[in-house]
C-alpha positions as CSV (number, residue, x, y, z in Angstrom):
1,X,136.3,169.1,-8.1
2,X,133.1,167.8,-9.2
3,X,131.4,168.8,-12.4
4,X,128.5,171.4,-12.1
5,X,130.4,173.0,-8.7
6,X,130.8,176.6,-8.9
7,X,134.4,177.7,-9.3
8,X,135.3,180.4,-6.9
9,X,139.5,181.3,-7.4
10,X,139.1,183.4,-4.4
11,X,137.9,181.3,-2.0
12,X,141.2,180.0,-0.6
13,X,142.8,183.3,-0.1
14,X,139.2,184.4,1.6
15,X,137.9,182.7,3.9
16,X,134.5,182.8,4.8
17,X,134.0,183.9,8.2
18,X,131.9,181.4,10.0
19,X,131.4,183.0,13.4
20,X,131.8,186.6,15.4
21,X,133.6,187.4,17.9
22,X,132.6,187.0,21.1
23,X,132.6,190.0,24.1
24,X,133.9,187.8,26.9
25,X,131.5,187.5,29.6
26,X,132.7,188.6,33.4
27,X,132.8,185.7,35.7
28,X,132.9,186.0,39.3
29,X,135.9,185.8,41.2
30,X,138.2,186.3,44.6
31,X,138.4,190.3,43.1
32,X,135.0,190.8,43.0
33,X,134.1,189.8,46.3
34,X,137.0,192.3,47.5
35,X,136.4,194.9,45.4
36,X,132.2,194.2,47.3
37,X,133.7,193.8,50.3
38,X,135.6,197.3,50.3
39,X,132.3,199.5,48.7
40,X,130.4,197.8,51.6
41,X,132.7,199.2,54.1
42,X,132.9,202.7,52.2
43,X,129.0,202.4,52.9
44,X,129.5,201.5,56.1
45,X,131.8,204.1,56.8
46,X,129.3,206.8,55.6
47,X,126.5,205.6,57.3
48,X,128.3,205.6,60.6
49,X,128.6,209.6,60.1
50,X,124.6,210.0,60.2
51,X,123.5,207.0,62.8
52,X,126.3,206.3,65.3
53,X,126.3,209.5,67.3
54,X,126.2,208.1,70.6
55,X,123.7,208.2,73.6
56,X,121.6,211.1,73.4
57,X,120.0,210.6,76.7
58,X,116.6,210.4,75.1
59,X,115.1,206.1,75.2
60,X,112.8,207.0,72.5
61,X,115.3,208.7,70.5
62,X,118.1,206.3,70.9
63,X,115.8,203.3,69.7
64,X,114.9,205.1,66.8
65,X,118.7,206.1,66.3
66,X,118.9,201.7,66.7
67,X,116.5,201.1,63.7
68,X,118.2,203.3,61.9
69,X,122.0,201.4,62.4
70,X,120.3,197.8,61.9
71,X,118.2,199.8,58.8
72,X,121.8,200.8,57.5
73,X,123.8,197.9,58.7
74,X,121.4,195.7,56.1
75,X,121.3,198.2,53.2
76,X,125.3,198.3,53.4
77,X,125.9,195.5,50.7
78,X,123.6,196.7,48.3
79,X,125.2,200.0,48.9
80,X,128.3,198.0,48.7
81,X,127.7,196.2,45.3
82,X,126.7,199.5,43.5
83,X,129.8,201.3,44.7
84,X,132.1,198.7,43.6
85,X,130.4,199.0,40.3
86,X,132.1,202.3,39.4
87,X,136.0,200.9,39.9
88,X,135.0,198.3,37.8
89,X,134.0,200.1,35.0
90,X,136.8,202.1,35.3
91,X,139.2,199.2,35.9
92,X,137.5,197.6,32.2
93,X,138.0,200.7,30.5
94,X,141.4,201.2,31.1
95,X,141.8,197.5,30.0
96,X,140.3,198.0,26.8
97,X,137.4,195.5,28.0
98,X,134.0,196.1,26.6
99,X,132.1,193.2,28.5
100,X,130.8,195.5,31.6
101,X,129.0,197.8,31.1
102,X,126.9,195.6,28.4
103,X,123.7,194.1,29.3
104,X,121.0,196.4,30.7
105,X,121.2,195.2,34.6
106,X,125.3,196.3,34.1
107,X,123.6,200.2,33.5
108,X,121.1,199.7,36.5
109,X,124.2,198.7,38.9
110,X,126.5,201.3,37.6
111,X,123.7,203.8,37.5
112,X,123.0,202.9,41.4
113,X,127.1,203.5,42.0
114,X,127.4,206.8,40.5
115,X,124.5,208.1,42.6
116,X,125.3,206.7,45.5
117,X,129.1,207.8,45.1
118,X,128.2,211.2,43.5
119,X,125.8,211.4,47.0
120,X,128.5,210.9,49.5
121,X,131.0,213.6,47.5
122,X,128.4,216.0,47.6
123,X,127.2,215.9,51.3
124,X,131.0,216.0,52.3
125,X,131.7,219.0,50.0
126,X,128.2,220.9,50.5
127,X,127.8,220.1,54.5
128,X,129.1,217.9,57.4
129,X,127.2,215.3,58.0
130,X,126.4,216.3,61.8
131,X,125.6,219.5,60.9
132,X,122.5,218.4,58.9
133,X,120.8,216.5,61.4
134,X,121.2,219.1,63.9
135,X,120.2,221.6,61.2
136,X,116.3,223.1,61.1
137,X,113.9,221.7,58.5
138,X,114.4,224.6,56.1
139,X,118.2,223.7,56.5
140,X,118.2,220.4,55.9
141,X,115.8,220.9,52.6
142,X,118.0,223.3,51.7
143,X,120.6,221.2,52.0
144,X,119.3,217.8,50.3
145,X,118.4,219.8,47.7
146,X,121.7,220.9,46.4
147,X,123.1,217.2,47.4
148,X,120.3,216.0,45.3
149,X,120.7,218.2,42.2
150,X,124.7,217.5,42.2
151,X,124.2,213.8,42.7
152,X,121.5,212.9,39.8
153,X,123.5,215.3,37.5
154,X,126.0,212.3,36.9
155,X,123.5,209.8,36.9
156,X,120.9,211.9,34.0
157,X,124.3,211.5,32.2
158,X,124.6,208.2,32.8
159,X,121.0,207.1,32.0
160,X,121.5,208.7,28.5
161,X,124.2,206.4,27.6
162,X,122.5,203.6,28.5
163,X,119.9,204.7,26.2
164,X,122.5,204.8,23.3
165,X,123.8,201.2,23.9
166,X,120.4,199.5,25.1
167,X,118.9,198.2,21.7
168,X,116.2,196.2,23.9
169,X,113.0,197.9,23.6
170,X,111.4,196.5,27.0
171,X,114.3,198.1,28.8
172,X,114.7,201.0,26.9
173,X,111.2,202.1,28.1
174,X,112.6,201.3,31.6
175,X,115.8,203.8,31.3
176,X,113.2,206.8,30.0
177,X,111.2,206.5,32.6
178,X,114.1,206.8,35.0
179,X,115.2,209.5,32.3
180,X,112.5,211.4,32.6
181,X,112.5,211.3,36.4
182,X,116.1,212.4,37.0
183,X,115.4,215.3,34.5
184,X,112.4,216.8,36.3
185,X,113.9,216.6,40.0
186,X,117.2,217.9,38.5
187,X,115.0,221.0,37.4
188,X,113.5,221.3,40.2
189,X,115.9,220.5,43.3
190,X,117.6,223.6,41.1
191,X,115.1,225.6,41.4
192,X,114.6,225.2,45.2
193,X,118.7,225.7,45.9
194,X,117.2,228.9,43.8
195,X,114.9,229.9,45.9
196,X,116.7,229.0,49.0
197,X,119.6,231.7,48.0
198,X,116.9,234.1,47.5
199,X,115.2,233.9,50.8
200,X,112.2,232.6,49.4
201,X,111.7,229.4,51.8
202,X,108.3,228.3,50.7
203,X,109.1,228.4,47.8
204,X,112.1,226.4,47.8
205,X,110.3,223.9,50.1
206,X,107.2,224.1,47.8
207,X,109.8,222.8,44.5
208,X,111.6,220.5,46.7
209,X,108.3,218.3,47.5
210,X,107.3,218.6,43.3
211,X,110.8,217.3,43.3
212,X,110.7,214.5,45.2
213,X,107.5,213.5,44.1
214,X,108.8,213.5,40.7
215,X,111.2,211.6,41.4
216,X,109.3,209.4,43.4
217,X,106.4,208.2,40.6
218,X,108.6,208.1,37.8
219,X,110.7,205.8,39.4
220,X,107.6,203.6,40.7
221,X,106.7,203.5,37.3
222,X,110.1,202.5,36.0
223,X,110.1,199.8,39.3
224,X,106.9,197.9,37.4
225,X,108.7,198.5,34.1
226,X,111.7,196.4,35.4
227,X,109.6,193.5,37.3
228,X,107.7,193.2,33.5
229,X,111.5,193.1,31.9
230,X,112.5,190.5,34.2
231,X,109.8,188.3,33.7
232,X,110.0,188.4,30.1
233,X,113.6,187.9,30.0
234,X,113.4,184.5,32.5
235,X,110.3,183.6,30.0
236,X,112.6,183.8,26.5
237,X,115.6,182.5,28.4
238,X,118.2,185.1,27.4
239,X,121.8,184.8,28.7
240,X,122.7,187.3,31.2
241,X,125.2,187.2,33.5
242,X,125.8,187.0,37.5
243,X,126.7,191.5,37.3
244,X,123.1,192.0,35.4
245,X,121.5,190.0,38.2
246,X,123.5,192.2,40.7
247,X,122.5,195.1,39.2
248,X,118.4,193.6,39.2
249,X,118.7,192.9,42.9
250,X,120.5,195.7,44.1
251,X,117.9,197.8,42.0
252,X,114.6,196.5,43.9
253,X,117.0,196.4,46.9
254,X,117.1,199.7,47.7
255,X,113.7,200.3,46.2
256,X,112.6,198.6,49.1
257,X,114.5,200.5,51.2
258,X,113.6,204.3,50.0
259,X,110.1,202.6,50.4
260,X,109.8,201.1,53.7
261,X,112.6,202.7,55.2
262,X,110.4,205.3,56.7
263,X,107.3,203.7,57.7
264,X,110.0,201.1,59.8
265,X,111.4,204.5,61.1
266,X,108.1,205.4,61.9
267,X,107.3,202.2,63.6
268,X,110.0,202.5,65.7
269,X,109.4,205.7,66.9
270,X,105.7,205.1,67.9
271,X,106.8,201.9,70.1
């Protein structure tokens, strides 16, 4: 020992720790593109209950019924991806495995999953499928609006704990603007299953369009919100991982859709 070191009797029985440990980061492999594969044909599956119900005998209506299976046919693996999200949280959960959900495009892919999955539990339980299209417009507000209310009731609950775990501050303003959209069309889809019950149809209409409009700006807003996060993330280089970029590109996926899947419709039908 050199003169003029400082003597520390502890230090061989101590260690100092010279690194943490590291949440292992999820790599893709063979079970991930199966585990894809099967929540693309779940989506599939569902979609075939709405589009695929045969020849009606009307041209105009049976291209627009086309549109709408080549419309679903290429939302199906983003539908896909985000239902496959929810077994694998499950699956990492039971395996004591903290690395997904982690990063915040993890939350956007599971928060896509629930909704989707909590969707297609509700319509089964609350009405067949063929019955709402076949329904009157009162019916089938009436009817979207309960699905609605059941299906972002998981996913409020999900944005709030991806609030607790985000510490980013660019993508924590992100998940309270989707917060605060999912809280007011929860409030007010309620209300117009309400109203509905009570025989009050224009009223129930009337809170289903505040609803939906809601719903529809926050989540514009929170669309921006994510395109600025992105960009600032590519420009400090952070480490993310191949399930965050699922979860950003299934995210502005099916944005696109609920954006321009009716002016397609629309299209379609005027040709």
């Amino acid at each position: 020992m050199q003169s003029g070191e400082p003597l520390d009797p502890l230090a061989n029985e101590f260690p100092a720790v010279t690194s943490q440990p590291k949440i292992e980061r999820p790599r893709l492999s063979i079970a991930h593109l199966l585990l894809w594969m099967a929540g693309t044909a779940v989506a599939l599956t569902y979609f075939r209950q709405f589009f695929w119900n045969g020849d009606s005998g009307d041209a105009a209506r049976n291209q627009l019924q086309l549109a709408q299976r080549v419309f679903a046919c290429l939302q199906a693996p983003f539908y896909g991806a985000a239902i496959s999200s929810v077994p694998l949280a499950v699956w990492q959960w039971c395996r004591g495995n903290r690395s997904f959900p982690t990063q915040p495009g993890h939350w956007l892919l599971l928060l896509q999953g629930v909704s989707i999955v909590a969707g297609i539990l509700a319509i089964l339980i609350i009405v067949n499928p063929t019955e709402l299209i076949t329904s009157s417009y009162e019916e089938a507000v009436r009817h979207v609006s309960q699905r609605e209310f059941w299906c972002l009731l998981p996913t409020l609950t999900g944005v709030v704990l991806a609030l607790r775990q985000c510490s980013e501050k660019r993508w924590r303003v992100m998940f309270w603007l989707m917060l605060m959209g999912y809280a007011s069309a929860i409030l007010f889809f309620g209300a117009a299953g309400e109203l509905f019950k009570a025989a009050e149809r224009e009223g129930g209409i009337a809170c289903y369009n505040i609803a939906t409009s809601l719903l529809w700006f926050f989540q514009t807003l929170a669309t921006f919100v994510l395109v600025f996060c992105v960009l600032a993330d590519r420009a400090e280089r952070l480490p993310r991982d191949f399930l965050h970029t699922t979860g950003v590109v299934v995210r502005f996926a099916l944005v696109f859709c609920g954006w321009g899947g009716p002016l397609i419709f629309h299209f379609f039908a005027r040709l």
